[in-house]
N, C-alpha and C positions, 0 to 999 in steps of 0.2 A: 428683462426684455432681451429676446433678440432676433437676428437679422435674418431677413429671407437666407441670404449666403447660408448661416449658419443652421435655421432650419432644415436647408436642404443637404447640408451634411450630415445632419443626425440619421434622414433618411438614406441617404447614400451609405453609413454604416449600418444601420436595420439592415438593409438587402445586400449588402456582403456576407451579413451574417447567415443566410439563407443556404441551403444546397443549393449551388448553381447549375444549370440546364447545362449538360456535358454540351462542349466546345463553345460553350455561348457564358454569359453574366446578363444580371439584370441592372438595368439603368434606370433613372429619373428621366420622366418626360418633359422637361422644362416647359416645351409647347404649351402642354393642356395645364401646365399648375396654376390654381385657383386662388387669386388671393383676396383675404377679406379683414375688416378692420382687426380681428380677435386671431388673426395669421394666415394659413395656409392648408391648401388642399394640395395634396403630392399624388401624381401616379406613377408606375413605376412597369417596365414589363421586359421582355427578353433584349437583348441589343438586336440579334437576328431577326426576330422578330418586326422590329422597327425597320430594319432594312430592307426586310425582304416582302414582310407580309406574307409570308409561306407558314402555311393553315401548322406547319410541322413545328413550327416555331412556340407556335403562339401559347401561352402561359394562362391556366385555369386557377381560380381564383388569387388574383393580387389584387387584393383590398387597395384603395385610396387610403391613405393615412392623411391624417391633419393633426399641425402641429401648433400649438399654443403660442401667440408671439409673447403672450405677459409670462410664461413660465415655462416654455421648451419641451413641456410633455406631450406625446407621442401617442395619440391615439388610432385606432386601427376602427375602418368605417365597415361595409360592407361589401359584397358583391352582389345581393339578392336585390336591388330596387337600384334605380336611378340616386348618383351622386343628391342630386338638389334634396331628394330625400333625407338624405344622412346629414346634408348641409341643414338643413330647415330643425332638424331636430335636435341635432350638436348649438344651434343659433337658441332654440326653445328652450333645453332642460341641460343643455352641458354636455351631456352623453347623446352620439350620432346613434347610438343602437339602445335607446331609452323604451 
């Protein structure tokens, strides 16, 4: 098992791992993260971005990831439909993109 905190470190090194948007990094949006008995839904986007709201900032396709609280793995949802979607289906069969 473990802890939101730790959850959201996992994500927080996923997206370091990523080429970052010259002069900017991507952050966790603690705001919007979704939590649900089976863990967590993470979003994550420009820091600029969140600051500014300038369209120049703004970051095409960053997936929502949710993270397993019974075992820590790291799944990658979608961008093509509404979160609830990928929630509804990850809740149904395991896999958000089943």
């Amino acid at each position: 098992m473990i802890t939101e905190f730790e959850a959201k470190v996992k994500i927080e090194d996923e997206i370091a791992s990523y080429p970052q948007p010259e002069g900017d990094r991507y952050i966790v949006l603690d705001e919007s993260t979704i939590s649900r008995e089976w863990g967590w839904v993470f979003f994550y986007t420009s820091e600029m971005w969140h600051k500014t709201g300038e369209l120049s900032y703004a970051v095409a396709g960053n997936a929502p990831f949710i993270v397993e609280k019974s075992t820590g793995n790291v799944i990658v949802t979608g961008t093509a439909e509404p979160i609830e979607n990928y929630i509804k289906r990850y809740e149904a069969t395991g896999s958000p993109n089943a």
